[in-house]
C-alpha positions as CSV (number, residue, x, y, z in Angstrom):
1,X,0.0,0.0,0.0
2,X,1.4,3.6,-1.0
3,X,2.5,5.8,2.1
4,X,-0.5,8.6,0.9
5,X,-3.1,6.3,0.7
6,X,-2.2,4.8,4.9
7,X,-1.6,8.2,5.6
8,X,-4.9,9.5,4.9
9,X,-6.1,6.3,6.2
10,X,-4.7,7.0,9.2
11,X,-5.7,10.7,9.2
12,X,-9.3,9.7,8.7
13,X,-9.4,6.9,11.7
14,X,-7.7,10.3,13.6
15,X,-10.4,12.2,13.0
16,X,-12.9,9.8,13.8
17,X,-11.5,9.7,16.9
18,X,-12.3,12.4,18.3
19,X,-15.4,10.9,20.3
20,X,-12.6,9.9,22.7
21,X,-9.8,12.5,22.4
22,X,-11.9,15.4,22.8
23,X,-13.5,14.6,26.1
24,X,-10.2,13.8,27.5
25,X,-8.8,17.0,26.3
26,X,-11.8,18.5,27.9
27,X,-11.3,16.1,31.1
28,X,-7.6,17.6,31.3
29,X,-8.5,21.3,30.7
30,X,-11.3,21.1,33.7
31,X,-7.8,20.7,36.1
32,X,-8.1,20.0,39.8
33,X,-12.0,19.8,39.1
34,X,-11.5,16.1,37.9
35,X,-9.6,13.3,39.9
36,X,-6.3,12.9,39.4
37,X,-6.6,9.0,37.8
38,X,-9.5,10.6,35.3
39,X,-6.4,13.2,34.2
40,X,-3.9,10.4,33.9
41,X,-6.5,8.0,31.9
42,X,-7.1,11.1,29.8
43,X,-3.6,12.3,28.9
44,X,-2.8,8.2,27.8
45,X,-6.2,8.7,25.8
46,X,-4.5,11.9,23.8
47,X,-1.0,10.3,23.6
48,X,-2.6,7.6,22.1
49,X,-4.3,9.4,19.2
50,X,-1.6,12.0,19.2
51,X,0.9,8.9,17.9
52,X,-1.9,7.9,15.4
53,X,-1.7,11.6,14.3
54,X,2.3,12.2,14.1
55,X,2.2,8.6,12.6
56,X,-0.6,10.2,10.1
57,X,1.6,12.9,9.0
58,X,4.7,11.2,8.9
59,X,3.3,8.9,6.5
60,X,3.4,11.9,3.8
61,X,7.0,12.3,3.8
62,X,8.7,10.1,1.9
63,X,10.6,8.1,4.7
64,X,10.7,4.2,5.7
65,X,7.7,2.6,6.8
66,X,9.6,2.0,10.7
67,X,9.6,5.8,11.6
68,X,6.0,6.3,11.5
69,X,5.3,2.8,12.7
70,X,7.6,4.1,15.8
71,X,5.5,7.2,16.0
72,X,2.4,5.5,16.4
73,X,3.8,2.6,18.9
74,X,5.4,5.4,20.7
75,X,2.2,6.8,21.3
76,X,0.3,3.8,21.9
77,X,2.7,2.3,24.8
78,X,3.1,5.4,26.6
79,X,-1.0,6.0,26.4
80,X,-1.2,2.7,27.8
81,X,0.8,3.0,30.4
82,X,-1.0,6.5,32.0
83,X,-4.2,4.0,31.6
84,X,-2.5,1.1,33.8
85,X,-1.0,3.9,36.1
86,X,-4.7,5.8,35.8
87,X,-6.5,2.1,36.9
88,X,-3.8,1.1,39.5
89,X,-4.5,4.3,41.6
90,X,-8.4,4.5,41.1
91,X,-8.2,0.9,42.3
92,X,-6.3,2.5,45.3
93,X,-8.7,4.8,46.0
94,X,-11.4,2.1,46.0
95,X,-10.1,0.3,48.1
96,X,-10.0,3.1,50.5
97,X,-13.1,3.8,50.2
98,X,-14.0,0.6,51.0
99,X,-11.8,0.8,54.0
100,X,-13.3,3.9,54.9
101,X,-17.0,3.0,54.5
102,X,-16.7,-0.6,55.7
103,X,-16.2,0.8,59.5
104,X,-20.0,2.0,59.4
105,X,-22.2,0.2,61.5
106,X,-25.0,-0.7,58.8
107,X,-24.3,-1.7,55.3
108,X,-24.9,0.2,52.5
109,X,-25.7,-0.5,49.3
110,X,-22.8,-1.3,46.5
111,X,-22.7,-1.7,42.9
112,X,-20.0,-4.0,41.6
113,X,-18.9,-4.3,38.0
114,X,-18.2,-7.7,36.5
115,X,-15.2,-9.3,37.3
116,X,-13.5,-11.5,34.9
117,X,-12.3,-14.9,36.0
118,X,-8.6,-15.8,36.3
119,X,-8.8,-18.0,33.6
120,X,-10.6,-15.2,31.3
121,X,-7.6,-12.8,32.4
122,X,-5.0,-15.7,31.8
123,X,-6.4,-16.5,28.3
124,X,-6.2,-13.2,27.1
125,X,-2.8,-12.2,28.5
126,X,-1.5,-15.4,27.1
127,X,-3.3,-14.7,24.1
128,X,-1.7,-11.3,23.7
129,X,1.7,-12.5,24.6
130,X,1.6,-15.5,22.0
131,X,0.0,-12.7,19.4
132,X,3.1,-10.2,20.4
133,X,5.5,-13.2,20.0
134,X,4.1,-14.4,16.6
135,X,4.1,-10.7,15.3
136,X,7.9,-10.2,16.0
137,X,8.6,-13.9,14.4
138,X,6.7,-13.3,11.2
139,X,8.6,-9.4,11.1
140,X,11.6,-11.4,11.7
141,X,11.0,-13.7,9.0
142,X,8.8,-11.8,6.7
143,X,9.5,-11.2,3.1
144,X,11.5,-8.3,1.9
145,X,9.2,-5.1,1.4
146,X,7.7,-2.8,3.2
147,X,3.8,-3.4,2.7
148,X,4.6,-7.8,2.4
149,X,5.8,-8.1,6.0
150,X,3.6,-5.5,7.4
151,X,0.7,-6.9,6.0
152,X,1.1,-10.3,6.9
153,X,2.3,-9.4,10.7
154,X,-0.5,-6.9,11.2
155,X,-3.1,-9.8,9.7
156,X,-1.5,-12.8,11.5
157,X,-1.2,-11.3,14.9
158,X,-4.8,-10.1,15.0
159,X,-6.5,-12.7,13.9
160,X,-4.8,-14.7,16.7
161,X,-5.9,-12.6,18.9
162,X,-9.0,-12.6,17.8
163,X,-9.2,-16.6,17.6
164,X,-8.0,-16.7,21.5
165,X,-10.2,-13.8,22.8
166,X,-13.2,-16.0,21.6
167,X,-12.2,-18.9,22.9
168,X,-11.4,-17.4,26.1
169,X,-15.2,-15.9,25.8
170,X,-17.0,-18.8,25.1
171,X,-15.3,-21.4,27.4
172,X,-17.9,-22.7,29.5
173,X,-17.4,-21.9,33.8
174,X,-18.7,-24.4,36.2
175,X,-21.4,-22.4,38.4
């Protein structure tokens, strides 16, 4: 695929985007008024798209495929890890909450979100670790060319991923 067709590809999944980015940019301009782990999960939200969109516009010079690729990982592990950092401290403050709430001398009424099983959790981390390792093999091994190898890591690695998410999804649990 030519670098000006994924670019405005890329540029055009951006755009659509902004159902996400633009209430965290909202979230991070509203300051002190917001929790601190809704900032956090909001600036990984906009490092996220802002990768997509550097990777967007790097696409339109004419450099190798690896920079903007870098650009858009860049973006996507550092957004990730605001949103791990964002979830481990809201789970801290749950959890004092609870501890703070649980001294009362009547209970009061909680709402609790699904939790996943272990083996759900270990299913998909093992399916995303066997996905990550079968990318880097195939990118390792692929053809020569910048659109071969691409193509057939980006394709092979999600459709693994895929194929283990639904497995993990539709194995049965004894009640």
């Amino acid at each position: 695929m030519a670098h000006p067709v994924l670019a405005l590809g890329t540029a055009a999944v951006t755009a659509a985007g902004s159902a996400w980015y633009l209430p965290a940019l909202l979230d991070l301009r509203a300051g002190a008024d917001r929790p601190r782990t809704a900032r956090l999960a909001a600036a990984g939200c906009l490092l996220w798209w802002a990768g997509l969109a550097a990777a967007a516009l790097l696409l339109t010079a004419p450099l190798s495929w690896h920079i903007p690729l870098g650009a858009a990982l860049t973006g996507a592990l550092s957004g990730a890890a605001l949103r791990v950092l964002a979830a481990v401290e809201r789970h801290a403050d749950r959890r004092e909450q609870d501890r703070a709430w649980g001294s009362l001398p009547y209970d009061l009424p909680t709402v609790r979100g699904v939790r996943p099983s272990a083996a759900t959790v270990g299913w998909v981390t093992g399916g995303l670790a066997v996905a990550a390792a079968t990318a880097a093999a195939t990118l390792l091994a692929g053809r020569p060319g910048p659109t071969g190898s691409a193509v057939v890591t980006v394709a092979g690695s999600v459709g693994l991923c895929l194929l283990i998410l639904l497995v993990a999804l539709n194995r049965t649990r004894p009640h």
